[in-house]
C-alpha positions as CSV (number, residue, x, y, z in Angstrom):
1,X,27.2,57.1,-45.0
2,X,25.6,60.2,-43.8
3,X,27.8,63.1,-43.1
4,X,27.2,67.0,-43.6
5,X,24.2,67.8,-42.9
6,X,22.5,72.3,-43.1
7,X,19.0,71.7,-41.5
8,X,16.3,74.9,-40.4
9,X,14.3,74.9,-37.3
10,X,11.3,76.5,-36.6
11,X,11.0,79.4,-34.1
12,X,9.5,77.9,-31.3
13,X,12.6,75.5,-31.3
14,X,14.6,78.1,-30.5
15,X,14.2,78.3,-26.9
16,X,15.1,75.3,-26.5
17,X,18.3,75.1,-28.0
18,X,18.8,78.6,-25.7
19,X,17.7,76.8,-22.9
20,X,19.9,73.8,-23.4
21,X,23.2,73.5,-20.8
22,X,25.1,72.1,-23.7
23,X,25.3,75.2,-26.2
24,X,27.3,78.7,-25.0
25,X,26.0,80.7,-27.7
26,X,28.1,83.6,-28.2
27,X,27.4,86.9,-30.1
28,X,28.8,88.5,-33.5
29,X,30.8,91.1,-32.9
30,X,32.3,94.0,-35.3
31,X,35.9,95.0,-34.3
32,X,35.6,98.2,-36.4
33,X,32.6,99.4,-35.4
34,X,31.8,97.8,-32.2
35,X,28.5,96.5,-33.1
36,X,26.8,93.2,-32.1
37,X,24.9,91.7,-34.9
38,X,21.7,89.7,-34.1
39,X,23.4,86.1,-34.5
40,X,24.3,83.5,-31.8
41,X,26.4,80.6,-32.5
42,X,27.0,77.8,-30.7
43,X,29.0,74.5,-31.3
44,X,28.5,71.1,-29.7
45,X,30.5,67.3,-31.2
46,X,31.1,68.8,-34.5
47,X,27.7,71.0,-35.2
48,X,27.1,74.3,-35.2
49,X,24.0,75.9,-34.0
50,X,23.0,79.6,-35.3
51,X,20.4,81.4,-34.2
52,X,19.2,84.9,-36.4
53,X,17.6,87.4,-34.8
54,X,15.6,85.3,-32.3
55,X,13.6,84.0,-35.0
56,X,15.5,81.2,-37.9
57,X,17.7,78.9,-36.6
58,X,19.9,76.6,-38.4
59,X,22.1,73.3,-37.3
60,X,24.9,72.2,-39.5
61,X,27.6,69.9,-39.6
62,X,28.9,66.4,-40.0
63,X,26.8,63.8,-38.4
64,X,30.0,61.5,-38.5
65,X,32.1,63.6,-36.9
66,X,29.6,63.5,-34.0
67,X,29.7,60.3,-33.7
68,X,33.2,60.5,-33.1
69,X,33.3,64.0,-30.7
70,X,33.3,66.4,-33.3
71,X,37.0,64.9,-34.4
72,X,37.2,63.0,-37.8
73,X,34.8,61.4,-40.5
74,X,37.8,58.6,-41.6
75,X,35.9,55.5,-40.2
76,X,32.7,53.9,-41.4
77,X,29.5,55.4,-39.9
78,X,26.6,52.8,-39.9
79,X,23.2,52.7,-40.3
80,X,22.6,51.5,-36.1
81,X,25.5,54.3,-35.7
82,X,23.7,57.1,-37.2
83,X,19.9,55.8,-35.5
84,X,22.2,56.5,-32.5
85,X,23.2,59.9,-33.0
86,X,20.0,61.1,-34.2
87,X,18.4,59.7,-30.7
88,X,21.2,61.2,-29.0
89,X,20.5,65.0,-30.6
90,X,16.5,64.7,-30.2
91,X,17.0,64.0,-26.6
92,X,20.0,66.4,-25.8
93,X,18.3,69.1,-27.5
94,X,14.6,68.0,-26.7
95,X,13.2,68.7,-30.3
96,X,11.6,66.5,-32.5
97,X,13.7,65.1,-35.5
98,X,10.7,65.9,-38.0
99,X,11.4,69.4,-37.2
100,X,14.7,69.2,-38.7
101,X,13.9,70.7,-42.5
102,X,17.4,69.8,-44.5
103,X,18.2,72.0,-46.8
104,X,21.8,70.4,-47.5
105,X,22.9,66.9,-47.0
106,X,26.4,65.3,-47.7
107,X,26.0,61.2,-48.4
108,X,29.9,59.3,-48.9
109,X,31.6,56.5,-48.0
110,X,35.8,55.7,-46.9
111,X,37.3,52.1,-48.6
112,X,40.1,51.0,-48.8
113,X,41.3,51.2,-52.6
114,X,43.1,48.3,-54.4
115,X,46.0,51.2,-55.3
116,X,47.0,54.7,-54.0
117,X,44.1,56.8,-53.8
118,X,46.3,59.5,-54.5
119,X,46.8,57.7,-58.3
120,X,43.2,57.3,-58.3
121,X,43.2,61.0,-57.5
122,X,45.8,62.0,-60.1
123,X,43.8,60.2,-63.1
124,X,40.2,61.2,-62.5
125,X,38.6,62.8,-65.6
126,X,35.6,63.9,-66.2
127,X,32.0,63.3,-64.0
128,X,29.2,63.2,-66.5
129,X,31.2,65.8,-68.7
130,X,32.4,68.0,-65.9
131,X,35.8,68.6,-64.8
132,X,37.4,67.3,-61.2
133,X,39.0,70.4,-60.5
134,X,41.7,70.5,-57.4
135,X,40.7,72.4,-54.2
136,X,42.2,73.3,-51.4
137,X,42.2,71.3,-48.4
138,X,44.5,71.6,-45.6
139,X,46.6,68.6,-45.1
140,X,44.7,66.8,-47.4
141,X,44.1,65.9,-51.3
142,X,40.9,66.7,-52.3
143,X,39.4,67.0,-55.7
144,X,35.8,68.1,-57.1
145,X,32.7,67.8,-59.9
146,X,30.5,70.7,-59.8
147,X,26.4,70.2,-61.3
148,X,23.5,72.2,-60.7
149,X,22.1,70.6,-57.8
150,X,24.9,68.3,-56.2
151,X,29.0,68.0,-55.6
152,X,30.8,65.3,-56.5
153,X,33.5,65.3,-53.9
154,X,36.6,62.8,-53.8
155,X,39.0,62.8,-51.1
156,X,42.1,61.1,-49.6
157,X,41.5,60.6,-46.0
158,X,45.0,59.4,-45.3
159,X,46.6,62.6,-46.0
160,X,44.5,64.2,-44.4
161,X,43.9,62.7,-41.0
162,X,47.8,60.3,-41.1
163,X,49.9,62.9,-38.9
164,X,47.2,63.4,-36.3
165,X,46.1,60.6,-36.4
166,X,49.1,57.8,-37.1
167,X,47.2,56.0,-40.0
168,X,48.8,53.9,-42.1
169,X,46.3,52.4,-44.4
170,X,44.9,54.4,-47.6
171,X,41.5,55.4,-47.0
172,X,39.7,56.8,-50.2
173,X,36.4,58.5,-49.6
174,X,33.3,59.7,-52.6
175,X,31.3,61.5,-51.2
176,X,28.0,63.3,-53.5
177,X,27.0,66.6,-51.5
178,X,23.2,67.6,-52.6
179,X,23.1,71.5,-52.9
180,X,19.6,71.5,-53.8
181,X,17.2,68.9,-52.2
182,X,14.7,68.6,-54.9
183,X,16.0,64.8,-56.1
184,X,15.8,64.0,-52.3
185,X,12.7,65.6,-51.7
186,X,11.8,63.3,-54.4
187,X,12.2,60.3,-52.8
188,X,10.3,61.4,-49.5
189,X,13.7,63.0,-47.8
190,X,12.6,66.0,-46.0
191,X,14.1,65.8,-42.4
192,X,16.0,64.3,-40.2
193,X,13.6,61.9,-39.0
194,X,13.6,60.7,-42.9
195,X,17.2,59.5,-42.2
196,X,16.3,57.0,-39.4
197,X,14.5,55.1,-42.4
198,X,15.7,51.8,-43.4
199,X,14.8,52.9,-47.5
200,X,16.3,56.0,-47.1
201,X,19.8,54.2,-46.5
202,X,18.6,52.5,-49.7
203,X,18.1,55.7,-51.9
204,X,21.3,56.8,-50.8
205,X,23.7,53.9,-51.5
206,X,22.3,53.4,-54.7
207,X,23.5,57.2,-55.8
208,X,26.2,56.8,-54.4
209,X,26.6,53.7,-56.5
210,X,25.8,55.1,-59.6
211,X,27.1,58.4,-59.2
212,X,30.5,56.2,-59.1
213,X,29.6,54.8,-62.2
214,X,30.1,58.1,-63.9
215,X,33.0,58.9,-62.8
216,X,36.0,58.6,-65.7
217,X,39.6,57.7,-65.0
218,X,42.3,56.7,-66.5
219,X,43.5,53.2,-65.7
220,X,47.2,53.4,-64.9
221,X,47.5,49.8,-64.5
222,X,47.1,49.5,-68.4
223,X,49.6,47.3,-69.7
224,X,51.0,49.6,-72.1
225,X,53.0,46.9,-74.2
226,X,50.2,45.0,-75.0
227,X,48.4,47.0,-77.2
228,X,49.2,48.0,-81.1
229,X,51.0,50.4,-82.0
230,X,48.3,52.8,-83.0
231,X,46.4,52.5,-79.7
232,X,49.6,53.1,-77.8
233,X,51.3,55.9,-79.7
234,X,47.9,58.1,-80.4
235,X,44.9,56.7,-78.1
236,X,46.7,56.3,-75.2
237,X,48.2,59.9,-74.9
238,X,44.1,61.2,-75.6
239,X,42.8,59.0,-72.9
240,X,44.8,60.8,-70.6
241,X,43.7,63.9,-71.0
242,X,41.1,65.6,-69.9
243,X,39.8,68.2,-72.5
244,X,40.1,65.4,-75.3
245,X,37.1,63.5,-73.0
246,X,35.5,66.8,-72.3
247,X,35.5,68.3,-76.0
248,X,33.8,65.3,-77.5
249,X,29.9,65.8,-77.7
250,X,28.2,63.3,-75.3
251,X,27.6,60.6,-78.1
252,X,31.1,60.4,-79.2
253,X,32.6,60.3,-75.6
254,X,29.8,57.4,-74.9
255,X,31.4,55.3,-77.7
256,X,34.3,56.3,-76.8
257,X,34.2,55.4,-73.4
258,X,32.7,51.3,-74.5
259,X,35.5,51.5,-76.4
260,X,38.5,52.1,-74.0
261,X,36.6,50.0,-71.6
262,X,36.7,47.4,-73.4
263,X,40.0,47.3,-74.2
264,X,40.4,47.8,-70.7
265,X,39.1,44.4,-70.2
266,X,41.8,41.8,-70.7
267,X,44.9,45.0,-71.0
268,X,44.7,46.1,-67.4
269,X,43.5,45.5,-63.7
270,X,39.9,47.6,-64.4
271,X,40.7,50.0,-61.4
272,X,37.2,51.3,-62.1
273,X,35.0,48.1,-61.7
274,X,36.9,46.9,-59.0
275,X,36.3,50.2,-57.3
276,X,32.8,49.9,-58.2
277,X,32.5,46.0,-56.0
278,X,34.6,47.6,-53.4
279,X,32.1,50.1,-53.1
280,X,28.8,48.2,-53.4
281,X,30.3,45.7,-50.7
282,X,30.9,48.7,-47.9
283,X,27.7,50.3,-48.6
284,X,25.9,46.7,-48.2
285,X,28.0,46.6,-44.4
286,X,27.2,49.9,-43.7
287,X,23.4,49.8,-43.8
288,X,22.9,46.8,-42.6
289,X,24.8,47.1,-39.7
């Protein structure tokens, strides 16, 4: 569930991620100018390591992608799997999880979707009023909600990772990335040592549950020829877009919303809800096992 992670060390950690046989930490150089600026960087499984000026220091990087050697985040990563990692960094690097201050964190989750996630891709809407806007991903199909304090990320792993890889099953992945902490910081999430708590795991699936919740697409699975005429020739064509959901106020698109839900209800195969038990059902394996 955990993935990304931007954390700040104290200086007196700093010598002993020097000190440590498992980080070459190499020097900025300026081409132009010949300079060497006053920051090492180092990379071990999938983190980076960045020391300034002998006195910050910060670790980022996917937690999942250690797990797996630095190489890929397309498979679940479990509660006992990230308790694991975390052990295995405090005693490669010999400092204490609690001095770990996150700063970022990334929180998602890979399923397998009940159609294409590239479809699911294609019709998202709007995330509590806010465009999914495409971005550029190498290899890979990757679409985003900005706020002020947290990403709404939604990805297909199988395009992504397929050629390298030789995967054949879809693999959707929502993932929420927390920009600011404060909402974390909120519910007692500070450090890294915070993450190796059962509740934690808690606090997180439940965003990520609800945060799902939000998220408004457009049900291609609608059976078109079931509906009147009106709702097919004018309602249906609005639905798809974007800026109709976008330029109602949030009242209207509320109503709106109960309304094309419902209809949804007994017209289609409710790609949303089903998403939404598909969802609650991985999060439920992932923290408890």
């Amino acid at each position: 569930m955990i993935d990304y992670i931007k954390c700040y060390l104290k200086q007196e950690n700093i010598k002993y991620l020097l000190e440590s046989d498992l980080l070459d930490f190499v020097s900025d150089l300026s081409h132009k100018s010949g300079l060497i600026y006053d920051k090492l960087k180092a990379n071990y499984n999938g983190l980076e390591f960045i020391i300034i000026n002998n006195q910050k220091a910060i670790v980022k990087g996917s937690l999942h992608k250690y797990k797996n050697k630095g190489l890929h985040n397309f498979d679940d990563f479990t509660f006992s799997q990230l308790k694991e990692v975390l052990l295995d960094i405090k005693a490669k690097f010999g400092i204490e999880l609690t001095d770990y201050v996150l700063c970022n964190i990334e929180i998602g989750i890979n399923v397998t979707p009940p159609i294409k996630s590239s479809e699911i891709l294609d019709n998202l809407l709007l995330h509590k009023g806010e465009y999914f806007k495409d971005k550029s991903l190498r290899a890979g199909n990757y679409k985003q909600a900005m706020h002020q304090r947290y990403l709404v990320k939604i990805y297909d792993k199988l395009l992504q990772y397929k050629r390298a890889y030789k995967l054949n099953n879809e693999i959707f992945r929502f993932e929420i990335k927390f920009v600011k902490m404060f909402d974390l910081k909120a519910k007692n999430i500070f450090t890294l040592q915070d993450l190796m708590n059962p509740n934690s795991m808690l606090v997180f699936g439940g965003i990520l549950e609800t945060e799902w919740i939000f998220v408004l697409l457009y049900d291609i699975t609608i059976k078109e020829n079931n509906l009147p005429d009106k709702i097919r020739e004018v309602k249906l064509n609005q639905w798809k877009l974007n800026s109709y959901w976008k330029n109602l106020d949030k009242y209207k698109r509320y109503r709106e919303r109960n309304y094309y839900e419902h209809l949804l209800k007994n017209n289609s195969e409710e790609i949303h809800l089903e998403m939404s038990v598909i969802i609650y059902k991985k999060l439920k394996f992932i923290i408890e096992n």
